[in-house]
C-alpha positions in Angstrom: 69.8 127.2 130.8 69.8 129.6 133.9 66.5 130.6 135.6 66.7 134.3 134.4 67.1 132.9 130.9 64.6 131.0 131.5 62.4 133.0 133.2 63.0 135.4 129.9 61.7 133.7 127.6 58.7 132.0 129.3 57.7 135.7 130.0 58.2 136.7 126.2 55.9 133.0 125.5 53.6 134.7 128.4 53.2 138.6 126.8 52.2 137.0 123.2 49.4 135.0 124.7 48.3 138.0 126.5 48.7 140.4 124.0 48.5 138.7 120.2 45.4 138.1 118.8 43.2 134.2 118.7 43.8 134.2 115.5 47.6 133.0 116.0 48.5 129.4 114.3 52.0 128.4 114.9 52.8 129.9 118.0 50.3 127.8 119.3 51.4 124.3 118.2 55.2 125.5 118.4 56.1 127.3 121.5 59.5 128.2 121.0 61.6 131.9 120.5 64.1 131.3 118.1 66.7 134.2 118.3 69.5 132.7 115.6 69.2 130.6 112.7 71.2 128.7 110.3 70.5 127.0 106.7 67.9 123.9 108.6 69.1 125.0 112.0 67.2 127.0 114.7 68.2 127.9 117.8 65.9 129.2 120.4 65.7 131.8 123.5 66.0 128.4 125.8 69.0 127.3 124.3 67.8 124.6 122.2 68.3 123.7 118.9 65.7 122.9 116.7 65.9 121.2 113.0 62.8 123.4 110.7 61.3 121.2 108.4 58.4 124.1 108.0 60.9 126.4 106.3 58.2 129.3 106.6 56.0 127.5 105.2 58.0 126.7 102.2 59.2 130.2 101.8 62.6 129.5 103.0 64.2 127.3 99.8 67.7 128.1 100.5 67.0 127.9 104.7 67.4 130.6 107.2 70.0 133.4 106.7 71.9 131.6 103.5 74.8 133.7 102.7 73.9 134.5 98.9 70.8 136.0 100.5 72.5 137.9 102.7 75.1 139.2 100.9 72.3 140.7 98.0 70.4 142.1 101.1 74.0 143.8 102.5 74.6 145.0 98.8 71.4 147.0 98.2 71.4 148.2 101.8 74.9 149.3 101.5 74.6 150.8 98.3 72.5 153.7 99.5 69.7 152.5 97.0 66.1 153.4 97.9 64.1 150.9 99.8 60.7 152.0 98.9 59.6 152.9 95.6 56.0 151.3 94.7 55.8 150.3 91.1 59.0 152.3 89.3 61.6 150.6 87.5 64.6 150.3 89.5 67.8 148.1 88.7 67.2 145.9 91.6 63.6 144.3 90.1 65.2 144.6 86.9 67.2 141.8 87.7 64.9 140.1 89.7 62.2 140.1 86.7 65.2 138.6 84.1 66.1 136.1 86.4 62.6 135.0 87.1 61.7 134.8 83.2 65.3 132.5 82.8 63.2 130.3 84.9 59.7 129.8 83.6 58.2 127.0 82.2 58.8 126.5 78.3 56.2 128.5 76.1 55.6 131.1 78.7 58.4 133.3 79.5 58.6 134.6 75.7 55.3 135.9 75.3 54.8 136.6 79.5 54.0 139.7 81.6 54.6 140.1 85.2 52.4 142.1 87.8 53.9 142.8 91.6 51.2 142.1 93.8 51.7 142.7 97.3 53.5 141.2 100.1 51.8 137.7 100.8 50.1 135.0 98.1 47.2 135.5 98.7 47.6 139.4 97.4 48.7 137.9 94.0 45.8 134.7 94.5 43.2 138.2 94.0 45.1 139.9 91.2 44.8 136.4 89.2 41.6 136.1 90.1 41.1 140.0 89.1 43.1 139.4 86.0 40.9 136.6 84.2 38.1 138.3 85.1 39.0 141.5 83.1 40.7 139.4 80.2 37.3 137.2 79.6 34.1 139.2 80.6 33.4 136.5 82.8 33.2 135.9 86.7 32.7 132.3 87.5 36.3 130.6 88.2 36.6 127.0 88.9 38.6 125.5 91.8 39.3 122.3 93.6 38.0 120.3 96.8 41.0 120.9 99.8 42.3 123.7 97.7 44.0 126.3 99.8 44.8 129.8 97.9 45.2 132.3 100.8 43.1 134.3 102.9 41.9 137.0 101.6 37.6 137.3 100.3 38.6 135.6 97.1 41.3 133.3 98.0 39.1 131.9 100.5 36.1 131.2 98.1 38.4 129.5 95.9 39.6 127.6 98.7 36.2 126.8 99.8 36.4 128.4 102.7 33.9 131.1 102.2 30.5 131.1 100.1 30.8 132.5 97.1 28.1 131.7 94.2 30.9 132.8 91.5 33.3 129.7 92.6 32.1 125.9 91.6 34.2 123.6 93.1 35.3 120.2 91.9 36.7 117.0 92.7 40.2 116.6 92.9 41.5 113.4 92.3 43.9 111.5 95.1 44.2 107.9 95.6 43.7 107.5 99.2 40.8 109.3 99.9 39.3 109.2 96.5 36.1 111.4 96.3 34.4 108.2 94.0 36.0 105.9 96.5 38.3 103.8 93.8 41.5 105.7 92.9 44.1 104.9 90.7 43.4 105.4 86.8 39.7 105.7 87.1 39.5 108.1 89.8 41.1 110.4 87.4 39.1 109.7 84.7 35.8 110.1 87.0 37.1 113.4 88.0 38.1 114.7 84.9 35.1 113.8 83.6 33.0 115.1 86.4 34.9 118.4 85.0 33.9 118.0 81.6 30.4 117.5 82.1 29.9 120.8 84.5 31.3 122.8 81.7 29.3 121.2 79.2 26.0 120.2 80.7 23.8 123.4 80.4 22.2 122.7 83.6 24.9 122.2 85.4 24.0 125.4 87.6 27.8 126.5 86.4 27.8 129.1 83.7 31.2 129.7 81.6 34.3 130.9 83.8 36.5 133.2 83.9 39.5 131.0 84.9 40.7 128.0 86.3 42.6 128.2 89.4 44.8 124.9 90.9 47.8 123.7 92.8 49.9 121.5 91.4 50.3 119.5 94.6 48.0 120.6 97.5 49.4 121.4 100.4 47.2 122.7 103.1 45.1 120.2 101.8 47.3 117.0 103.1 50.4 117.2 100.3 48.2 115.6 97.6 50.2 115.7 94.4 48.0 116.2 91.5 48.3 113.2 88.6 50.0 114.7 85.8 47.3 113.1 83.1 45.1 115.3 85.1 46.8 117.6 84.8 47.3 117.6 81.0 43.3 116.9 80.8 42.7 120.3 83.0 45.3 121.7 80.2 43.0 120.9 77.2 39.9 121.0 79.0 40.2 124.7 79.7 42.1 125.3 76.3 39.6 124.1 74.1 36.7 126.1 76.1 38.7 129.7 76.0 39.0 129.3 79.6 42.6 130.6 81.3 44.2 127.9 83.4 45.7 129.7 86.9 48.8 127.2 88.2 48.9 128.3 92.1 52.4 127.8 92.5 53.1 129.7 95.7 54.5 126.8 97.9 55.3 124.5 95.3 57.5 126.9 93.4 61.2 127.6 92.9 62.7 123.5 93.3 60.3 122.7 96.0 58.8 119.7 94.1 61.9 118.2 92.1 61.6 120.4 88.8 61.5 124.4 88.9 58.1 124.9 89.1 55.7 122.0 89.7 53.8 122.3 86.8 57.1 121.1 85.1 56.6 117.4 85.8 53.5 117.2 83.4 54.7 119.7 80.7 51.7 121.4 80.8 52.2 125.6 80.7 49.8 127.3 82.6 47.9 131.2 81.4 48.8 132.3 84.5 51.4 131.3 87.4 51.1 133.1 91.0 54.2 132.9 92.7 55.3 133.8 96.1 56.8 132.5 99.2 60.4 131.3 98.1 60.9 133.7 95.3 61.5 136.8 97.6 64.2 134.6 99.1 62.3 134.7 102.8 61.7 138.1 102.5 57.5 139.1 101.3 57.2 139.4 97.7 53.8 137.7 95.3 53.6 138.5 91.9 51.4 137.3 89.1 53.0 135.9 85.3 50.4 135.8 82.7 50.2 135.4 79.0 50.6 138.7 77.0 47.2 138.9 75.4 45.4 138.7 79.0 47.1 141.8 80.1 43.9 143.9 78.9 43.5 145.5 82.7 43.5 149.2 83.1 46.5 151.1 85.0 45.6 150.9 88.9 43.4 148.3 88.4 45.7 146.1 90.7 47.8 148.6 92.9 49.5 148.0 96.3 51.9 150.1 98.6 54.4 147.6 99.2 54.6 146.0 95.7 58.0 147.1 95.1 59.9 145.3 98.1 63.8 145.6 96.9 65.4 144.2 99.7 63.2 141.1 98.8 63.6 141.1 95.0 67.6 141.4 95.4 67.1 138.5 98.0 64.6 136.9 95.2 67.5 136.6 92.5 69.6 135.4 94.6 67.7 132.5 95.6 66.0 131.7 92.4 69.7 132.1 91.0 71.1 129.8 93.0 68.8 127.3 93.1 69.4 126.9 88.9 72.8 127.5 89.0 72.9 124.6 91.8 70.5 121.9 90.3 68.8 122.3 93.5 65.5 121.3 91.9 67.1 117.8 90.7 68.6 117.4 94.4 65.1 117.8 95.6 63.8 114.8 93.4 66.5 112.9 94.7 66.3 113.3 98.1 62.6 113.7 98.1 62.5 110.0 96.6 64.6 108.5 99.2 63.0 110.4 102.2 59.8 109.3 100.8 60.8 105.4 100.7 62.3 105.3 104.2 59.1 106.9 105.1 56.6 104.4 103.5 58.9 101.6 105.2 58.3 103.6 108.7 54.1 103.0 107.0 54.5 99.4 106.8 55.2 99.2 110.1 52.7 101.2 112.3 48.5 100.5 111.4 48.3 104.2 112.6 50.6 106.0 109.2 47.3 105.7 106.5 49.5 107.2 103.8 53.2 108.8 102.4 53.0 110.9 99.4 54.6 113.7 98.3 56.9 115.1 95.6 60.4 116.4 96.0 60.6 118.3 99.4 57.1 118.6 99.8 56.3 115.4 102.0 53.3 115.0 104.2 52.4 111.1 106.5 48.4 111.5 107.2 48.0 109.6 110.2 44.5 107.1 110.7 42.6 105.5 113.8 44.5 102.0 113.7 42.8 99.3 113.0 42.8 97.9 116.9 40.8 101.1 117.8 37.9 100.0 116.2 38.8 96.4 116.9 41.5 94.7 114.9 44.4 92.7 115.1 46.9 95.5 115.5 48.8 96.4 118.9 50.0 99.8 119.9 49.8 100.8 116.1 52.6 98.4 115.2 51.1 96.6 111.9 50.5 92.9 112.7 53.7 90.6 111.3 55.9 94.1 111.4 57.6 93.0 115.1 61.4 93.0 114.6 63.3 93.9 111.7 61.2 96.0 108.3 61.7 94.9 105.1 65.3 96.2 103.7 65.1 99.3 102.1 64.6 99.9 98.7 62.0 96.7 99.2 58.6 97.5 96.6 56.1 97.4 99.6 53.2 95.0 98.4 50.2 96.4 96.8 47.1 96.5 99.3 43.9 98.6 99.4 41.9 100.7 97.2 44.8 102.2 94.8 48.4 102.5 94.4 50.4 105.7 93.2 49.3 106.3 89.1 52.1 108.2 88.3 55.7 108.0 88.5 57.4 111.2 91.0 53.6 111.4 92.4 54.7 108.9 94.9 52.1 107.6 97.8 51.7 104.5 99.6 48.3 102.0 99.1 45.6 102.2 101.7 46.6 99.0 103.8 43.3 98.2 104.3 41.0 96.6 101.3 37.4 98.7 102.6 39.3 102.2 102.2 41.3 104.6 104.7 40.8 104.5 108.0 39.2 107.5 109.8 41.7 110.8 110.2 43.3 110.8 113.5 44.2 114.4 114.1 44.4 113.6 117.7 47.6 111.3 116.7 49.2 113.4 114.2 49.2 117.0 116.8 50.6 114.5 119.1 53.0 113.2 116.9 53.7 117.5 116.2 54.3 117.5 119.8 56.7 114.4 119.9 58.9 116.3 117.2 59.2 119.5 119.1 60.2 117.5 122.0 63.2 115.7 120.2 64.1 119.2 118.2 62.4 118.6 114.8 60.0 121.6 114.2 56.9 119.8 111.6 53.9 121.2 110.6 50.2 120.0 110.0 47.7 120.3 107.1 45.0 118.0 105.5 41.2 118.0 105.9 41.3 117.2 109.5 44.7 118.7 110.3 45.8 114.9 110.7 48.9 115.1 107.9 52.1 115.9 109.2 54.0 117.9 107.1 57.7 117.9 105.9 59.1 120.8 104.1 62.6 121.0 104.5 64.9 123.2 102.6 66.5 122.7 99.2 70.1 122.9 100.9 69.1 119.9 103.6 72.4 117.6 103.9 71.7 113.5 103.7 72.8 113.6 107.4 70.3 116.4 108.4 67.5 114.3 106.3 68.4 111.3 108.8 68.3 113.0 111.8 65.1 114.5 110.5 63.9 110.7 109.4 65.1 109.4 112.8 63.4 111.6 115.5 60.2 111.3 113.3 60.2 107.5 113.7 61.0 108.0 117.2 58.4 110.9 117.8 55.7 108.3 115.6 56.8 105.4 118.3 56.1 107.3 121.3 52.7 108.9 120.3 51.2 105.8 118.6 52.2 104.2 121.9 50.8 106.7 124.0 47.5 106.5 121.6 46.4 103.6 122.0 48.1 102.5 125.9 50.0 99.2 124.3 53.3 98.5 124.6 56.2 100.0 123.4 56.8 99.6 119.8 60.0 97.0 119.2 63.4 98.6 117.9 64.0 98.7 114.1 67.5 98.2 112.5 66.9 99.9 108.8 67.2 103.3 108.0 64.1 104.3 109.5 64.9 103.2 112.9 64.7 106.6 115.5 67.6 105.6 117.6 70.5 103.7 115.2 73.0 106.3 114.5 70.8 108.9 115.8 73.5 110.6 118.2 76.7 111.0 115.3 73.5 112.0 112.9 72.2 114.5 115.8 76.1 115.9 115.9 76.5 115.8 112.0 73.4 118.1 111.6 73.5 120.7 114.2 71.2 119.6 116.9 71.6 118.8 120.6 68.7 117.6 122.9 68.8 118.9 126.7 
């Protein structure tokens, strides 16, 4: 790169710190100006190529600038259509609302309304919330520990991130950090029962709700897939008490998880599903579908100026057309499972990886003090016995720790340690952030303490793309657990997990060139 280039786009970097608010997130952790993008591919204002595994946060399912998304966004543009027209019926969201009800889950889409919210999630988090309220008389909602459902007043209370006395919050049940400490089978009975008794016990503190509202798999929260027997409990718990269930399906919607929407994988059907994110096809679009006999609200009582986005609905039905049409939600599955086992073997081998889970594309590694940091027998976060070759691929890792993976797709890694998980290292896992960017692979982080690195690729990823992904990860896991904890560096590995095997054709297959 030349020294005006250069000197360009530091200043640009130099002007948004000056000028944008505090509040900024990414630009912070990622300091990069992309000016062209491609499907996985981004390319930025330095002349580096970057391989986005955030996607927009999950919004963009088909990657950046896919041609069936382009080609619907030249169509309406070119077709002289209007651009803004709040709530009226146009032929654009007439399509997008048909293709949207081919997709919902069975037992919904015939007897189903649909409200357009607003631009962002958490704008259709509030009408939900809004909704049940209206429907049952009620205001109380229930909601989950590490939920995350936007930021807006109420998205935030039901995310726990603001007090709010009409919002109890309950456990949600995960193996690894299991809020009764044991995991597995039990944990979810404890916290379904925990559930039970709340709504049950009349001094619980917690009068009758207005709704339940959960994510199938939490994201923000450290990509903790909820046990589908829990989530058939939440079903009948909240049907047999009157009380509508709310699926939050905003980042787990649309393939992302390996079925269309995640809610799919434990057959349950949901009173209401708020959507957003991938379904305006990277363009802003939230909307609310609810059972027929909750739509009880008055007209206005949910308005919003920019609730009738048609650039993003014609982008929308492109993308949610596509991805059916494609079997890009099976593909997902697929290459979700084998990502996830490469990545579990890349866990076996470094005492600083606590955990893999995910589901489909939706993939996080929460990284943990190793166990020489508070004075084991590990060395440079290599796991003791793990020098030289892993165990071959597709090898069942043994079973250690407090709880293994209880349902099958939910997939997750023991706790490698029989007295529980390690502390959260979110120390290790921004550096590990920081080793990515410096090898071109753009992750992102979530989990209680920010120590989960987070994979969300999109749908369209090639196997050679998830490699190259794979391989600078390992490689950008090597050189920050070494740098963690001032040992030597970590020996080479010869599986599929190993950063540097293959990693120049892979690097040439997918798009990306270091500097």
């Amino acid at each position: 790169m030349s020294a005006s280039a250069r000197g360009a786009y530091e200043a640009i970097l130099r002007r948004q710190s000056a000028r944008e608010s505090a509040a900024r997130t990414y630009a912070r952790a990622l300091p990069i100006v992309p000016v062209r993008a491609r499907g996985l591919t981004i390319e930025g204002a330095d002349g580096r190529r970057y391989l986005d595994c955030l996607s927009g946060a999950g919004t963009l399912a088909l990657g950046h600038n896919h041609p069936v998304v382009l080609e619907a966004i030249r169509k309406v543009l070119d077709s002289g259509a209007p651009l803004h027209v709040l709530d009226l019926a146009t032929p654009v969201k007439d399509a997008f609302v048909t293709e949207l009800f081919r997709t919902l889950p069975h037992g919904l889409a015939d007897h189903a309304r649909v409200q357009f919210c607003g631009p962002a999630g958490t704008d259709a988090v509030e009408a939900a919330l809004k909704l049940v309220r209206a429907a049952t008389g009620r205001t109380g909602i229930l909601a989950f520990t590490g939920a995350y459902h936007g930021m807006t007043a109420g998205a935030l209370a039901a995310s726990g991130g603001a007090p709010d006395v009409r919002v109890a919050r309950l456990p949600f049940p995960q193996d690894y950090r299991c809020p009764f400490g044991i995991g597995g089978p039990q944990g979810v009975e404890l916290a379904a029962r925990w559930t039970e008794s709340v709504l049950d016990d009349p001094k619980s503190g917690v009068p009758h709700p207005a709704g339940m509202i959960l994510e199938p798999v939490q994201g923000e929260g450290g990509v903790i897939p909820a046990p589908d027997v829990w989530m058939r409990r939440m079903r009948e718990v909240t049907a047999a008490r009157a009380i509508p269930l709310i699926a939050d399906e905003v980042q787990t919607g649309v393939g992302r998880t390996g079925t269309f929407w995640a809610v799919e994988h434990s057959g349950v059907t949901p009173d209401v599903m708020v959507l957003s994110k991938a379904i305006g096809g990277s363009l802003p679009l939230a909307v609310i579908v609810y059972r027929d006999d909750l739509d009880v609200w008055p007209p206005g009582a949910h308005a919003g100026t920019f609730r009738g986005n048609q650039l993003a609905m014609a982008a929308g039905t492109a993308t949610l057309s596509y991805v059916r049409e494609n079997d890009l939600a099976a593909r997902a599955a697929t290459l979700g499972t084998r990502m996830l086992d490469q990545l579990r073997q890349l866990g076996r081998h470094f005492a600083c990886v606590g955990e893999v889970r995910g589901r489909g594309l939706m993939i996080g590694v929460e990284f943990v003090a190793a166990e020489d940091d508070g004075g084991g027998d590990f060395d440079a976060g290599i796991r003791d016995g793990a020098a030289g070759e892993l165990d071959e691929p597709g090898e069942p890792a043994p079973v250690r720790g407090p709880g293994v993976a209880f349902e099958a797709g939910a997939t997750a890694t023991p706790a490698p340690w029989s007295e529980g998980p390690r502390p959260a290292a979110p120390d290790l896992a921004a550096a590990v952030q920081r080793e990515c960017l410096r090898r071109g692979l753009i992750v992102e982080l979530g989990g209680r303490h920010a120590s989960v690195v987070r994979l969300l690729p999109p749908l369209t990823i090639s196997d050679e793309q998830a490699a190259a992904v794979l391989d600078r990860l390992a490689d950008a896991v090597a050189a920050a657990a070494t740098a963690h904890t001032g040992g030597p560096p970590p020996p080479r590995r010869s599986n599929a997990a190993s950063p540097r095997r293959g990693q120049d054709e892979r690097a040439q297959k997918a798009g990306w060139r270091g500097d």
